[in-house]
Backbone as CSV, one residue per row, in Angstrom:
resi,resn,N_x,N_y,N_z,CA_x,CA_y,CA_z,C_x,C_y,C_z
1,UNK,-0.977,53.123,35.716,-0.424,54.472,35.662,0.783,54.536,36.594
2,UNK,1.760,54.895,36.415,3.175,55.211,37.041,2.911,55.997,38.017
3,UNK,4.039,56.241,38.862,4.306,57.206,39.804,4.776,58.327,39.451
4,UNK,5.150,59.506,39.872,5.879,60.643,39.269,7.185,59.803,39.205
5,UNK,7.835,59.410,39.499,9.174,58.902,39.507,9.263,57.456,38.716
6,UNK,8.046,57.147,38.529,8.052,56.301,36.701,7.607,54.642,37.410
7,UNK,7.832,54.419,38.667,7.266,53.223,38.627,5.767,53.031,39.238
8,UNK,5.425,51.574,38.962,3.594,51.030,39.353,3.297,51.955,40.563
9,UNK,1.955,51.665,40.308,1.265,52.898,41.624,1.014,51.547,42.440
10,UNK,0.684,50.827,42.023,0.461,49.321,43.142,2.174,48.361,43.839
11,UNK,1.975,48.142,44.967,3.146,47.527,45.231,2.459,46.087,46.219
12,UNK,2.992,45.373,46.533,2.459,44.046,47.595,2.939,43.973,48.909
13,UNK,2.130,44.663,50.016,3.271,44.696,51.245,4.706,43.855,51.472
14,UNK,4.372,42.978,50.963,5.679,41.555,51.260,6.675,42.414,50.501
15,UNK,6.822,43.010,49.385,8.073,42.798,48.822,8.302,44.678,49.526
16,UNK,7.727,45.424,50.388,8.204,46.774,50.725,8.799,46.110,52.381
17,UNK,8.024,45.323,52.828,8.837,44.514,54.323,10.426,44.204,54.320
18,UNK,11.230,44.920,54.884,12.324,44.303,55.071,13.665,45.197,54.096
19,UNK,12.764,46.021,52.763,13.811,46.649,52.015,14.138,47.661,52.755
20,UNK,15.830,47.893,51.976,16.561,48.194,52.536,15.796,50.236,52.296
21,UNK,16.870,50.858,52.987,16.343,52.577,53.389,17.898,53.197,53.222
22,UNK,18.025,53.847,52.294,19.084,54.721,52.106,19.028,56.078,51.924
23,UNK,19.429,56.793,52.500,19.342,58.289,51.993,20.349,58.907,50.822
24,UNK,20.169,60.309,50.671,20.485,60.727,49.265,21.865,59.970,49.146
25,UNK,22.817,59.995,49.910,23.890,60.112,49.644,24.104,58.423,49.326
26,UNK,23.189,57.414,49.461,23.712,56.419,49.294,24.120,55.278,50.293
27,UNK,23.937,56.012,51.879,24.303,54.945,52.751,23.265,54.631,53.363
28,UNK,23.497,53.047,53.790,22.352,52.516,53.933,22.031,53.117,55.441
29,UNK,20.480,53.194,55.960,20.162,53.741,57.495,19.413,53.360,57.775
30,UNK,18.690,52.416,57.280,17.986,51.145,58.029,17.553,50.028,56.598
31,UNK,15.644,49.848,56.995,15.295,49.064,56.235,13.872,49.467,57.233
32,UNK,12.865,48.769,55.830,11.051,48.562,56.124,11.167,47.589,57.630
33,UNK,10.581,47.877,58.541,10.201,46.674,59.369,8.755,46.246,58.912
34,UNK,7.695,47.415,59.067,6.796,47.306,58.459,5.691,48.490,57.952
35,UNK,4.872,48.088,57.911,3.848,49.496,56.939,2.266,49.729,57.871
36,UNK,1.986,50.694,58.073,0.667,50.684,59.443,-0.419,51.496,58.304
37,UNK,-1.252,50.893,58.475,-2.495,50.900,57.536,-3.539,51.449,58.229
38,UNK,-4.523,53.219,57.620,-5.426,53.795,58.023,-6.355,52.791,57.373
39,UNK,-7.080,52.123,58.665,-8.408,51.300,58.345,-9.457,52.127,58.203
40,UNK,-9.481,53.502,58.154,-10.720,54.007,57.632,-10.465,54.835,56.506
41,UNK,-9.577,55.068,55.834,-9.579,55.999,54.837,-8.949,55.512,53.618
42,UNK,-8.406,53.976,54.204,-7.468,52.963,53.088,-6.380,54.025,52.688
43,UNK,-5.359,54.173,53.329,-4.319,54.984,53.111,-3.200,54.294,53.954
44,UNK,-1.878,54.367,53.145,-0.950,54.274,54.613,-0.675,54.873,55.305
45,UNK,-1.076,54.919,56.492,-0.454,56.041,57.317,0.684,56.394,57.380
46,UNK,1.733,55.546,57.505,3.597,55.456,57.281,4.155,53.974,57.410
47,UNK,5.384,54.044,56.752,6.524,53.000,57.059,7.066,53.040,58.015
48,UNK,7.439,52.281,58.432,8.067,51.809,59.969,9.403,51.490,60.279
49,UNK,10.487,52.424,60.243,12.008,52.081,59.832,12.473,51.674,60.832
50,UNK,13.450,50.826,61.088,14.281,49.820,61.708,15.306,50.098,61.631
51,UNK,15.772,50.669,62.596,17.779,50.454,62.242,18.643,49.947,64.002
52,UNK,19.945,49.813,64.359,20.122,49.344,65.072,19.960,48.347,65.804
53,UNK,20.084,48.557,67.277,19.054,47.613,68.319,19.787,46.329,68.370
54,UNK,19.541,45.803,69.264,20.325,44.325,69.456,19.517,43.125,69.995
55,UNK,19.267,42.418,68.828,18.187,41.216,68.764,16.538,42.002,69.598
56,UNK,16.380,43.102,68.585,15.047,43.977,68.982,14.678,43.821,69.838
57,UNK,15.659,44.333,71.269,15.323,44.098,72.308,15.098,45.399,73.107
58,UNK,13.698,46.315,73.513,14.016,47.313,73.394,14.108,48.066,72.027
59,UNK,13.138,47.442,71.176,14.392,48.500,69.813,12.457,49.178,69.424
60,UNK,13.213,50.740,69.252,12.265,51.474,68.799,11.971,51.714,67.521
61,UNK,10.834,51.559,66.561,10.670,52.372,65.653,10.474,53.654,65.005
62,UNK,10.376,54.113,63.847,10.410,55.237,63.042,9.466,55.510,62.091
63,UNK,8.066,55.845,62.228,7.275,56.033,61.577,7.238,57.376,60.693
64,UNK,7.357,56.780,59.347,7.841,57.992,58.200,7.042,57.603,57.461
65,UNK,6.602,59.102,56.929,5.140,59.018,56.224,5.511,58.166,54.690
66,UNK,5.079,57.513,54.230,4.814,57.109,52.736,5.323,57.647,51.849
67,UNK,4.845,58.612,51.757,5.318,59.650,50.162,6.750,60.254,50.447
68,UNK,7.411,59.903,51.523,8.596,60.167,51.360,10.001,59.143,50.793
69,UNK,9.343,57.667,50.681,9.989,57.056,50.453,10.155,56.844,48.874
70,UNK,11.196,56.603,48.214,11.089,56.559,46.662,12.126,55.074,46.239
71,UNK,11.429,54.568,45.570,11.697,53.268,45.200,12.904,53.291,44.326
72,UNK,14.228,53.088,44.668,15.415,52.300,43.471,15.458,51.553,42.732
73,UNK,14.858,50.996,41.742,15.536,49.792,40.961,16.966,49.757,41.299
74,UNK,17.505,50.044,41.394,19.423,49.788,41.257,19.953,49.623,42.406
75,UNK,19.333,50.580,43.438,19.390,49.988,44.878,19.026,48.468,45.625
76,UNK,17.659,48.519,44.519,16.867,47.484,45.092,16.396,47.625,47.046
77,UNK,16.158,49.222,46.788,15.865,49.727,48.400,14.881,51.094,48.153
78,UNK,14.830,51.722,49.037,13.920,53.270,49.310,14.943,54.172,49.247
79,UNK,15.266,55.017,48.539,15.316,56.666,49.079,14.874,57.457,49.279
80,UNK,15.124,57.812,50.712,14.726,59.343,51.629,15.771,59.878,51.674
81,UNK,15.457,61.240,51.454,16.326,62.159,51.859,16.706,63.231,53.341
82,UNK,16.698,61.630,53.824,16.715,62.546,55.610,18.703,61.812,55.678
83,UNK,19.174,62.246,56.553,20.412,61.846,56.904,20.044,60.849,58.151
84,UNK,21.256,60.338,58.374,20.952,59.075,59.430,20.841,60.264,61.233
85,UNK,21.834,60.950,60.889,21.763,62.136,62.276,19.472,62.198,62.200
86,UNK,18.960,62.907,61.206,17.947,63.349,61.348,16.639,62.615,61.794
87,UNK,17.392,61.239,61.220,16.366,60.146,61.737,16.779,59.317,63.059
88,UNK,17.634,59.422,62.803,18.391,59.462,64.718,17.423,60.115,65.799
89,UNK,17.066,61.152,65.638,16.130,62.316,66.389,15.134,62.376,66.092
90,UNK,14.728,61.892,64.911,13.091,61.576,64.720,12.269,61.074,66.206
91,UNK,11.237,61.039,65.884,10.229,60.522,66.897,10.448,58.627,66.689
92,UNK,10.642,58.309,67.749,10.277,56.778,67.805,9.294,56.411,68.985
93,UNK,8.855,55.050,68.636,7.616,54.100,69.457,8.101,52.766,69.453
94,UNK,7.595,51.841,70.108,7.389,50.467,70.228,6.418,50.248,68.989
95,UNK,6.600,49.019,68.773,4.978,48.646,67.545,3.996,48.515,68.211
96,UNK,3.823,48.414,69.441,2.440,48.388,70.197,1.925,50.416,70.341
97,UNK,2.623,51.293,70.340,2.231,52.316,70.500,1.907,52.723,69.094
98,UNK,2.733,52.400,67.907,2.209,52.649,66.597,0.836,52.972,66.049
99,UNK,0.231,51.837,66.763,-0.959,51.069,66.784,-1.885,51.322,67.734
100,UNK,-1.397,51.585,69.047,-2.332,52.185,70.010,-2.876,53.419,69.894
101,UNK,-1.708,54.239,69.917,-1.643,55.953,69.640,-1.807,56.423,68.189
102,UNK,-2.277,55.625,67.447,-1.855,56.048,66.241,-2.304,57.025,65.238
103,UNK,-3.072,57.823,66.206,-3.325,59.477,65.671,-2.499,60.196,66.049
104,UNK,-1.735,59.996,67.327,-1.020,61.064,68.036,0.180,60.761,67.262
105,UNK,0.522,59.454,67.011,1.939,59.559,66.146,1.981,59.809,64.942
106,UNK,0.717,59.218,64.417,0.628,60.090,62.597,1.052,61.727,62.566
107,UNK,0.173,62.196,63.715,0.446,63.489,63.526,2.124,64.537,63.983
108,UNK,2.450,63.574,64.687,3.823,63.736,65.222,4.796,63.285,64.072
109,UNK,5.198,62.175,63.507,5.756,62.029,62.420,5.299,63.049,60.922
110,UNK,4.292,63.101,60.583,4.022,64.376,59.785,4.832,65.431,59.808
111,UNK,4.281,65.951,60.772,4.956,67.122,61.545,6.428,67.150,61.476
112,UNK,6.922,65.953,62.360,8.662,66.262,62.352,9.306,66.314,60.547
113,UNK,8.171,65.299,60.003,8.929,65.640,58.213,8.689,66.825,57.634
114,UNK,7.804,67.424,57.768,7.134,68.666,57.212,6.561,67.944,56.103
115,UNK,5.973,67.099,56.186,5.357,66.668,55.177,3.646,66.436,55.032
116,UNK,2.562,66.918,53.592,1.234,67.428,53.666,0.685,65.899,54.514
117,UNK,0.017,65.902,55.251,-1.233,64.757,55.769,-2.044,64.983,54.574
118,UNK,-2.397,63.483,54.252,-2.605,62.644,53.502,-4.038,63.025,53.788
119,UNK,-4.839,62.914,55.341,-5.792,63.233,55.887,-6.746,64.282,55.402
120,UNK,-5.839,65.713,55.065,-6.002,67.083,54.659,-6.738,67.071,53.387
């Protein structure tokens, strides 16, 4: 069964790692670093966007919920419709806090998207 937006409901973490993240307008504003997985409810909690940083040193992530990302064929990337300013100011973490905290940031990334918990 498709997605509302027409493609597979199944995807393989490997091939969402690393694609690229563009918003509406088309420019690129990061890419997947990676995807953080609710071990009790089998859900993703969010994607993990990457942009900047210099040899990830110091470099923070961007945990954005799932259902905001929408798959391109033509891009061969994600579109969100946040601007690079908005995700600029988003909430970021280390990947060790992702993972540590990772109720307090589910609910913090939610929140800053206005977007429903998955949880609910």
């Amino acid at each position: 069964m498709p997605t509302p937006s027409g493609h597979t409901r199944a995807i393989i973490a490997s091939r969402v790692k690393d694609a690229a993240v563009y918003n509406a307008s088309g420019e690129k504003i990061g890419h997947v670093e990676d995807i953080v997985l609710d071990k009790m409810s089998n859900q993703i909690m969010f994607a993990v966007l990457g942009f900047g940083g210099v040899l990830d040193m110091g470099k923070k992530y961007h945990p954005v919920p799932w259902s905001i990302l929408d798959y391109d064929p033509q891009k061969g990337g994600y579109i969100v419709s946040l601007s690079k300013d908005s995700l600029e100011q988003a909430p970021t973490y280390s990947l060790d806090e992702l993972t540590q905290n990772d109720g307090e940031v589910r609910q913090k990334a939610y929140n800053y998207y206005h977007v429903e918990p998955y949880w609910h």
